[in-house]
N, C-alpha and C positions, 0 to 999 in steps of 0.2 A: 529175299533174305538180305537183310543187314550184315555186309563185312564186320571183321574186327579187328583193332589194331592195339597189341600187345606192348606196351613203353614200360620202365622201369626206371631209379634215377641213376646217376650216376656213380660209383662207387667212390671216387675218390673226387671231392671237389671243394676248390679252397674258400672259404667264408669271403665275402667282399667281390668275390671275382664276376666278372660278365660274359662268362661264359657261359652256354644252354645244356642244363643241365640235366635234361632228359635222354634215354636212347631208345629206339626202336627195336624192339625182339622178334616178334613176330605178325606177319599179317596173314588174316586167314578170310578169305570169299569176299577179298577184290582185288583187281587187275592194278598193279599198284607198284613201281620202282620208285625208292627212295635213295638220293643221292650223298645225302647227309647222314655222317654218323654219331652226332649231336643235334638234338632240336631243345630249342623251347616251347613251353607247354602254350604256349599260344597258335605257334604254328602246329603241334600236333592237333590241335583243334580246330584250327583252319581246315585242315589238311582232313582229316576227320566228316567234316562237315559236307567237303565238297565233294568226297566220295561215299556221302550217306555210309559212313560206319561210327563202328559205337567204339570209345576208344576204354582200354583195360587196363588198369594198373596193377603189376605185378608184384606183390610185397616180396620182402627181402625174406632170407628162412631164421626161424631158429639160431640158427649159430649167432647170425651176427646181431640179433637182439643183446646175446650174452657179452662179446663182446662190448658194445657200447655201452650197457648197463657198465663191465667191469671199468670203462675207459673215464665213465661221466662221474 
C-alpha cells in the first residue's frame, strides 16, 4: 500500500514573493520525518515520488471561499 501525503497552501502569502508556499499536514503509511515547514510543490513531489506516495491536496472550507468572494 501506497503512503499518503496530506499539503495545503499557505494562508497568508505575499504576491511576488519566493518563498515555498506549500505546508505539509499530514502523513499517513510511510516512515517519513520532514524537517521543513514550508515546501514547494516540486519538492513535495520529489519527496512523494521517492517514497512511493500519492500526494493530497487539501482544499480550504467554506468560510474562506466567502470571504475572498467578499474581498475580490
Amino acid at each position: 500500500m501506497a503512503g499518503k501525503l496530506f499539503y495545503r497552501e499557505r494562508r497568508k502569502l505575499v504576491d511576488g514573493a519566493h518563498t515555498p508556499r506549500y505546508q505539509m499536514v499530514a502523513i499517513h503509511g510511510v516512515d517519513l520525518k520532514v524537517q521543513g515547514k514550508h515546501l514547494r510543490m516540486s519538492e513535495l513531489k520529489c519527496i512523494a515520488e521517492a517514497v512511493g506516495a500519492e500526494l493530497i491536496h487539501l482544499p480550504r472550507g467554506p468560510k474562506h471561499a466567502e470571504e475572498e468572494a467578499s474581498q475580490g
